[in-house]
Each structure stands twice: as C-alpha cells, then as structure tokens.
C-alpha positions, 0 to 999 in steps of 0.5 A, a space after each residue: 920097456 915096451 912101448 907103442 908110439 901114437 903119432 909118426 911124425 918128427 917126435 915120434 920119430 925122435 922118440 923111436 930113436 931114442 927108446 932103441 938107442 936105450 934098449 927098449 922096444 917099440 912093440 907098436 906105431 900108431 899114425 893115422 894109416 892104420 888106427 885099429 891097431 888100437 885093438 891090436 895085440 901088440 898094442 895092448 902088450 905095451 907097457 907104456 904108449 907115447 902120444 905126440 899128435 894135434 890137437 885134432 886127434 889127441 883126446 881121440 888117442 887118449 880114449 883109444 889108449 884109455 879103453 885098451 888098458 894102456 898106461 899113456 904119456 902124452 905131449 900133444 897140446 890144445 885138446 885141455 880146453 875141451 875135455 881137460 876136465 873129462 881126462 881129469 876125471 877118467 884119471 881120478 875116477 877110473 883109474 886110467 893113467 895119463 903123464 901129460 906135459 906141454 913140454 918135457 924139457 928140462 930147460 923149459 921146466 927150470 924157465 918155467 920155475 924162473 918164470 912164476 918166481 918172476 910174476 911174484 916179484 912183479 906184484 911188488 911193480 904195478 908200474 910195470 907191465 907184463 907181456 909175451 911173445 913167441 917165435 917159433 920155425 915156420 913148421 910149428 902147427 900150434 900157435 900159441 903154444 902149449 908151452 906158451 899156453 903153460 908158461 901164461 897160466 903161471 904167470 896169471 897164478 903168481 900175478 895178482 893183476 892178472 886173470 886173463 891171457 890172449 895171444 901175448 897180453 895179460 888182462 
C-alpha cells in the first residue's frame, strides 16, 4: 500500500516504522516544513494518508487531503467541536473519505466498550456518582484527551443522569 504521513513527530515516526516493517511504502511525509507537498505528485499517488498532528492544523490537513482526492486516516483529536459537523458533511455529501479515531487501541476500544456497559449499570444507583480522572506523561499536548473526551461522551449516552462533561465532572 502506498501512504503518505501528514505529521512527523513520535506517531508519525512509529507509523513509518511500522508500515516499512509490514512491506508498504511511504510514498510522502508531510510536517510543517514543507505543506505544498499537498499538490504534490507523490502526495496524490497515495493510496491512503495518515494524519497524527494538533488540533491547531488538523482540520487544515483534512481539507488539504480532501481537495487532493486522497482517502484520510486521522487520529488527531480537539478539531470536532469546530468543524465535526462540516467534516461530517463533506464525507456524507461529497464523497470524501475520512476513518477517524480518537484512539485506535485495541485496548482502549475493549475499555470503551466496559465503560458504556458500566454507565448502564449505574443508572440502577442514583446513590452513587460518577466522576474521571486522567493522568498522562508530561509530553501529552491535548488535556483533556481525545480519549478522555470519547470515553465521556459514552458515559453521558448510556447515563440518564448525565448530560454534560467538564474536565473529570458529570453534570
């Protein structure tokens, strides 16, 4: 498969590493020294491009990749709140292709699961709260998460109680 990497920093370097090591090819890496590889050649032979970059330059990538005609896989986080629903609309509407994730771990997607089953369960407990916490290395650049952010709004759709999220508190 032929990819492009929109981002170079730890994931996309981890990515690289692991699309060579399973025989694919990296036909193109996109950082922020050199964005008019977008229009590039290269670029648009991608089969697939994966974006791991801030919430400051995501949705930016996204129309990039969108007007290049390339298929996108996307794990950056904090862009949904702002243009969620334009993305949604481009993808539904227009054709364009985006597979977004706030986190693609297996572990996290069985946690994620658990997590929802047990904000079920605790509509059965008005007597007991809910709250979260997060912890994360002191390299993280999101806070809070898009993890934390997903696993929230599970919590909300399976709690009756429970309609708002701000930073570890349910409302």
């Amino acid at each position: 498969m032929k990819i492009a990497l929109i981002g170079y920093g730890k994931m996309g370097r981890e990515i690289e590493r692991i699309a060579l090591d399973r025989g694919h090819e990296i036909v193109c890496i996109i950082d922020v020294d050199n964005q008019e590889d977008f229009d590039s050649a290269a670029f648009k032979s991608a089969d697939v491009a994966i974006e791991f970059t801030n919430p400051m330059v995501a949705y930016t990538n996204y129309m990039k990749t969108f007007k290049a005609g390339v298929k996108l896989v996307s794990g950056s986080t904090g862009w949904m709140a702002e243009h969620g629903e334009e993305v949604k609309r481009l993808c539904t509407e227009s054709g364009k292709t985006l597979f977004w994730s706030s986190n693609f771990s297996l572990g996290v997607a069985v946690f994620s699961a658990v997590n929802k089953y047990l904000a079920k369960i605790m509509n059965r407990f008005p007597a007991y709260d809910v709250t979260m916490s997060e912890t994360h290395h002191v390299h993280k650049l999101d806070a809070p998460s898009g993890t934390a952010i997903t696993l929230a709004e599970g919590i909300i759709e399976n709690l009756d109680r429970k309609d708002k999220w701000v930073k570890g508190t349910f409302r």
